[in-house]
C-alpha positions in Angstrom: 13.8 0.1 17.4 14.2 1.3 13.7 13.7 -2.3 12.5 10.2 -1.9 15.0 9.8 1.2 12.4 10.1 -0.6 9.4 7.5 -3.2 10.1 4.7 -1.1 11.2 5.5 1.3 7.6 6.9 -1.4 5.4 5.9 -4.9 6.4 2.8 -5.3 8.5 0.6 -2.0 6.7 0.1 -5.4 4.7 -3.3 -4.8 3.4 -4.9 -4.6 -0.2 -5.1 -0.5 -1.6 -8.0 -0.7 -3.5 -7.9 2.1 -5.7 -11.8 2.1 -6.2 -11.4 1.3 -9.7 -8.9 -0.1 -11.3 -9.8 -0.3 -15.1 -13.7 -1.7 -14.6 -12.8 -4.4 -12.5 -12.0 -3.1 -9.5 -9.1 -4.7 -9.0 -6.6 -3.9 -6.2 -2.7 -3.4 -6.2 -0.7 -5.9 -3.6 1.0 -3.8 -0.4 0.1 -1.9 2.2 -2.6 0.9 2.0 -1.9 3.6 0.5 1.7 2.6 -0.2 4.7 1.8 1.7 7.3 5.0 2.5 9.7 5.2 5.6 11.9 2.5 5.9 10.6 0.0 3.4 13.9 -1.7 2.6 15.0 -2.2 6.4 14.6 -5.2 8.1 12.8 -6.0 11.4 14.6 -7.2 14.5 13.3 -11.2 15.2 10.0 -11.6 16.8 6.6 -11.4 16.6 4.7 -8.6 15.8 0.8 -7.6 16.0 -0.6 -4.0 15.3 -3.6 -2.5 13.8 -4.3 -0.2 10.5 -7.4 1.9 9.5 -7.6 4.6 6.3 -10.2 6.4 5.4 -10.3 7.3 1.8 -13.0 9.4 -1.0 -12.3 9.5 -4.5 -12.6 13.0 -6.2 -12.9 12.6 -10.2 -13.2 10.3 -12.6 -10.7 10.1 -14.9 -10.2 9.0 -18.7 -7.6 8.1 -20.2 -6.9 11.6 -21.7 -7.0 12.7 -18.6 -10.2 14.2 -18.6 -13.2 13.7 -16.5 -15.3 11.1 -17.5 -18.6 12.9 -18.2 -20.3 9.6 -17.6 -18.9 9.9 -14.1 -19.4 13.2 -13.5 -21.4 13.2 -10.7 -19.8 9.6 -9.0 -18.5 9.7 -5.6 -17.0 6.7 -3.9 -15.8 6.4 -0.5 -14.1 3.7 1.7 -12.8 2.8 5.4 -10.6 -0.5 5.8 -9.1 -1.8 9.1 -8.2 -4.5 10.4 -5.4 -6.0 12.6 -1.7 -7.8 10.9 0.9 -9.8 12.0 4.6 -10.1 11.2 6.9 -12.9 12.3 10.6 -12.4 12.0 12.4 -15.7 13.0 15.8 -15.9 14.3 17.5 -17.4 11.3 19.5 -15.4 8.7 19.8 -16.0 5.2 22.8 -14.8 3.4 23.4 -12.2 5.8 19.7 -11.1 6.1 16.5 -11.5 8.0 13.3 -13.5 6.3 9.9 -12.0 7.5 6.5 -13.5 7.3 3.5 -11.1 6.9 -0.2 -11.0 6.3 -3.9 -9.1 6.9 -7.5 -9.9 6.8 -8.5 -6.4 6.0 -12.7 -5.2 7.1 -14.4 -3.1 4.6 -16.9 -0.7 4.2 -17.6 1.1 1.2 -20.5 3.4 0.0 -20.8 5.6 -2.9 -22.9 5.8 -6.4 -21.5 6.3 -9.7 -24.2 7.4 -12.3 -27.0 11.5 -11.9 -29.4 10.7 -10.3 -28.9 7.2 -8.7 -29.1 7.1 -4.5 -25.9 5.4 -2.5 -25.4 1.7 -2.0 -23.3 0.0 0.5 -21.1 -3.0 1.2 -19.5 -4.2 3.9 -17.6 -7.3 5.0 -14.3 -9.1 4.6 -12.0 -8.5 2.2 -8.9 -10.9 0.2 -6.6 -11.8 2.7 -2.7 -10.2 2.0 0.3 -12.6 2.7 4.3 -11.9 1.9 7.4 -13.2 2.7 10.2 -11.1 2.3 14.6 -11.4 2.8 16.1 -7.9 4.0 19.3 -7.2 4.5 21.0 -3.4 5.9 24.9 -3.0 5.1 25.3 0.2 7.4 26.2 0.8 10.9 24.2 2.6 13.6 24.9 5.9 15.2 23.1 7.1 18.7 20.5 9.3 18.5 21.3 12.8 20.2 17.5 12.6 21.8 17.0 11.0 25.1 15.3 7.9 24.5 15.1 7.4 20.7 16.0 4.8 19.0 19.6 4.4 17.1 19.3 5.8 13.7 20.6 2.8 10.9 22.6 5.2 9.1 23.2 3.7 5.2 22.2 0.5 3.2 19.1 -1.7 3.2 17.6 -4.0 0.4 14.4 -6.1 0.3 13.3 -8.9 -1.7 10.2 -10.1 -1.5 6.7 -11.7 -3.1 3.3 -11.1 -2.0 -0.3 -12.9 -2.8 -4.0 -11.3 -2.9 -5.9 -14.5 -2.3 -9.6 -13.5 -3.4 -10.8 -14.6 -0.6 -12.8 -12.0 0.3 -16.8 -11.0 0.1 -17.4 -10.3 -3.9 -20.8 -9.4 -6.1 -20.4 -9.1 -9.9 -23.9 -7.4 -10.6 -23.2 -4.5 -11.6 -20.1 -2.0 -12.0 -21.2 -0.2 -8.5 -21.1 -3.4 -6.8 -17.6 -5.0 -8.0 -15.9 -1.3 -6.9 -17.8 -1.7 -3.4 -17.2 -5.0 -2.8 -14.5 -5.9 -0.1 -13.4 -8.4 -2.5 -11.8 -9.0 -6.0 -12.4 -12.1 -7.1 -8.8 -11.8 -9.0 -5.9 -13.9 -7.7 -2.4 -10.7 -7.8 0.9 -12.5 -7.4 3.2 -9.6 -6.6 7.2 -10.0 -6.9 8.9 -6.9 -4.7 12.2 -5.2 -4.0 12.4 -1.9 -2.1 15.8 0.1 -1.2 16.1 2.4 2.2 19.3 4.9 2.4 19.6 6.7 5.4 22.5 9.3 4.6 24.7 10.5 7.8 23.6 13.6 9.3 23.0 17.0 7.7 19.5 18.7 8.7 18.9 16.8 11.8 20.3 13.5 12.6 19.6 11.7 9.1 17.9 12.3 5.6 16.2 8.8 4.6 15.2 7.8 0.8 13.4 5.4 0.9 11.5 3.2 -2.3 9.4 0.0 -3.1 8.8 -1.6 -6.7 5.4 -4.1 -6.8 4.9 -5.9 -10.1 1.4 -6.8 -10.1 0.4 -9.9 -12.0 -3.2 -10.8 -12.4 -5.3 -13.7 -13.3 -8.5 -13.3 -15.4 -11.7 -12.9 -13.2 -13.4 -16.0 -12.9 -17.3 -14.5 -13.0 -16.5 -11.9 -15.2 -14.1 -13.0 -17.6 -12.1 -9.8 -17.8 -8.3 -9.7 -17.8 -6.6 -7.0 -16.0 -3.1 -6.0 -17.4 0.0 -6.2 -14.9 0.6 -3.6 -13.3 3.8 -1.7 -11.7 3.7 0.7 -8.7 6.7 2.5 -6.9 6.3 3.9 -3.1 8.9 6.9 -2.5 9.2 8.5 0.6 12.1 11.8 1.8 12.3 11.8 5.5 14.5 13.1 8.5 15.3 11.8 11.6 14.7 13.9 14.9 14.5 11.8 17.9 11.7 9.8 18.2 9.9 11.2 15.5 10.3 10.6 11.7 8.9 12.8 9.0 8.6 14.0 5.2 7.1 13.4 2.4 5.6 10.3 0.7 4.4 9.2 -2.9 3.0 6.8 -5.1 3.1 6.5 -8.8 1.4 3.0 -10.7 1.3 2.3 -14.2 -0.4 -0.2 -16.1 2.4 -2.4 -18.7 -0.5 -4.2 -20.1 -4.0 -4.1 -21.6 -7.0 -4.8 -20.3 -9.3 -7.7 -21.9 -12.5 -9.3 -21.8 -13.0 -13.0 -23.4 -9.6 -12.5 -25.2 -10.8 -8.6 -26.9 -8.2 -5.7 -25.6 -10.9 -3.5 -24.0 -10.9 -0.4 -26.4 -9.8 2.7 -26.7 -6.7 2.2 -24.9 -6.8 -1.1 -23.3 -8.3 0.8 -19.9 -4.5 1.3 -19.1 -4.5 2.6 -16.0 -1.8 5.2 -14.5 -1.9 7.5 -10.8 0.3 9.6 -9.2 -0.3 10.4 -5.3 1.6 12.9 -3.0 1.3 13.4 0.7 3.2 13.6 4.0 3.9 10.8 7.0 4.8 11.5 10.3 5.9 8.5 12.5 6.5 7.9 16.0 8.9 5.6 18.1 7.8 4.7 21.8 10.9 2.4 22.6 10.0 2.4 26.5 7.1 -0.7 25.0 8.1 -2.1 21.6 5.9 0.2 20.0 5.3 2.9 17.1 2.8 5.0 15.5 2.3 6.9 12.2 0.2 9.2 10.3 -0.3 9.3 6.8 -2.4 11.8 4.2 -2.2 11.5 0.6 -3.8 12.3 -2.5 -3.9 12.1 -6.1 -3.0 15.1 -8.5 -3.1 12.9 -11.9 -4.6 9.6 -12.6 -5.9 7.8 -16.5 -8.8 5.4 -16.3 -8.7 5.7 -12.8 -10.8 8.1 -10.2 -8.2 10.7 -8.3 -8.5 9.6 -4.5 -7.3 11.3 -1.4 -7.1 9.3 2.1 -5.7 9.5 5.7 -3.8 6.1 7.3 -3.1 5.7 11.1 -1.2 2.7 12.0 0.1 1.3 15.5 2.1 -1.8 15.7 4.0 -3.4 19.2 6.7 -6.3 19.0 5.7 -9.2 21.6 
């Protein structure tokens, strides 16, 4: 059942994180919401699997890239809920060793918010850019028994993933204005997103294991065709520290992202400082095995301490997934 795990936190949370604003365009980071943490590197046990995701997020201040607020911003509030349902299919047939795995979302959107003194709240809903990735996974350790009744066996050492993931901007879009490209459930920016992720699950010492667990996205995106404006690739790492205790699974989970490259319009680095964006987020995750039916849930709130040319969110994920 810890492969069952792994899907529902690493695989199938398969949605686009929209991080309100990323640079002026809005554009969103490959991956599952919020970012992936327990067992990202394992992989799943063949099969299909079909689950639902929903997060609720608010963005506190607007940041520049000093770090400052962004007295333009001052008074801008922004605030979202996605959901939506994902599939994973695992096949039967290994690859050197390790399990290939087929993923993808259709994420639903509604955002409100306003940016500017004085201006009232507009809205958007609809669908938003479909997420697809195909991953390879392979785990090099060996499985002890839980000492709880009914958990699952905890997959005590090595995993690696591989992987490459596609925002496909096919999703609802408006390029008015500023307000409407960060509220639309759309980008309008193709992200081709190359991945690897590592989970180590050490042998017991609190409980009955420690798990680090970590994912690399390298986000590469083409130029907005309506706008013209070139976002800069972009990195982002998902951490997560948890312990084993049964069925449960819990610790704590980040985020960082930094942007490699600048920001353009028509060709013209976007000035000061290219809009390089950069975030940091911190929270906790609690997840939850059901073995009796294929299933798991997990809880996820997280926030932002630090963030340049970005707005500082905070937002709550609850997931459930079940293996058919």
């Amino acid at each position: 059942m810890g492969g069952l795990k792994a899907v529902l936190i690493a695989a199938t949370f398969l949605c686009v994180y929209p991080t309100a604003s990323l640079a002026v365009e809005g554009a969103s980071l490959a991956g599952p919401i919020g970012g992936t943490d327990i067992g990202s590197g394992l992989p799943a046990q063949p099969g299909i699997y079909i689950g639902t995701v929903q997060l609720y997020a608010r963005t506190m201040d607007f940041l520049n890239g000093s770090g400052k607020v962004n007295l333009e911003l001052k008074d801008a509030q922004l605030a979202k809920v996605i959901g939506g349902p994902f599939f994973d299919f695992v096949p039967q047939t290994k690859i050197f060793g390790g399990s290939l795995s087929f993923s993808g979302v259709v994420p639903v959107l509604d955002a409100w918010g306003h940016l500017y003194t004085g201006t009232s709240n507009d809205r958007d809903v609809g669908v938003g850019d479909p997420y697809v990735e195909i991953s390879w996974a392979r785990y090099f350790g060996t499985p002890h028994p839980s000492h709880y009744a009914g958990a699952s066996p905890i997959l005590e050492g090595l995993s690696v993933l591989l992987g490459f993931g596609i925002v496909v901007p096919a999703g609802q879009y408006s390029s008015s204005t500023a307000l409407s490209r960060m509220l639309s459930p759309g980008t309008n920016i193709w992200d081709f997103a190359p991945t690897a992720a590592i989970t180590y699950t050490t042998k017991p010492i609190l409980f009955e294991g420690t798990e680090f667990s970590a994912k690399l996205y390298w986000n590469n995106y083409l130029d907005n065709p309506s706008t013209n404006y070139s976002t800069g690739d972009m990195l982002d790492v998902d951490f997560a520290i948890t312990e084993h205790i049964g069925r449960f699974q819990a610790g704590v989970t980040g985020f960082y992202a930094w942007q490699i490259e600048d920001d353009e319009m028509r060709g013209v680095v976007i000035l000061p400082d290219g809009a390089k964006a950069k975030i940091f987020e911190l929270g906790g995750v609690v997840a939850y095995d059901m073995p009796e039916n294929a299933s798991s849930v997990k809880l996820k709130a997280i926030a932002s301490p630090f963030a340049r040319n970005l707005p500082t969110p905070w937002h709550v994920v609850l997931g459930w997934i079940k293996k058919f």
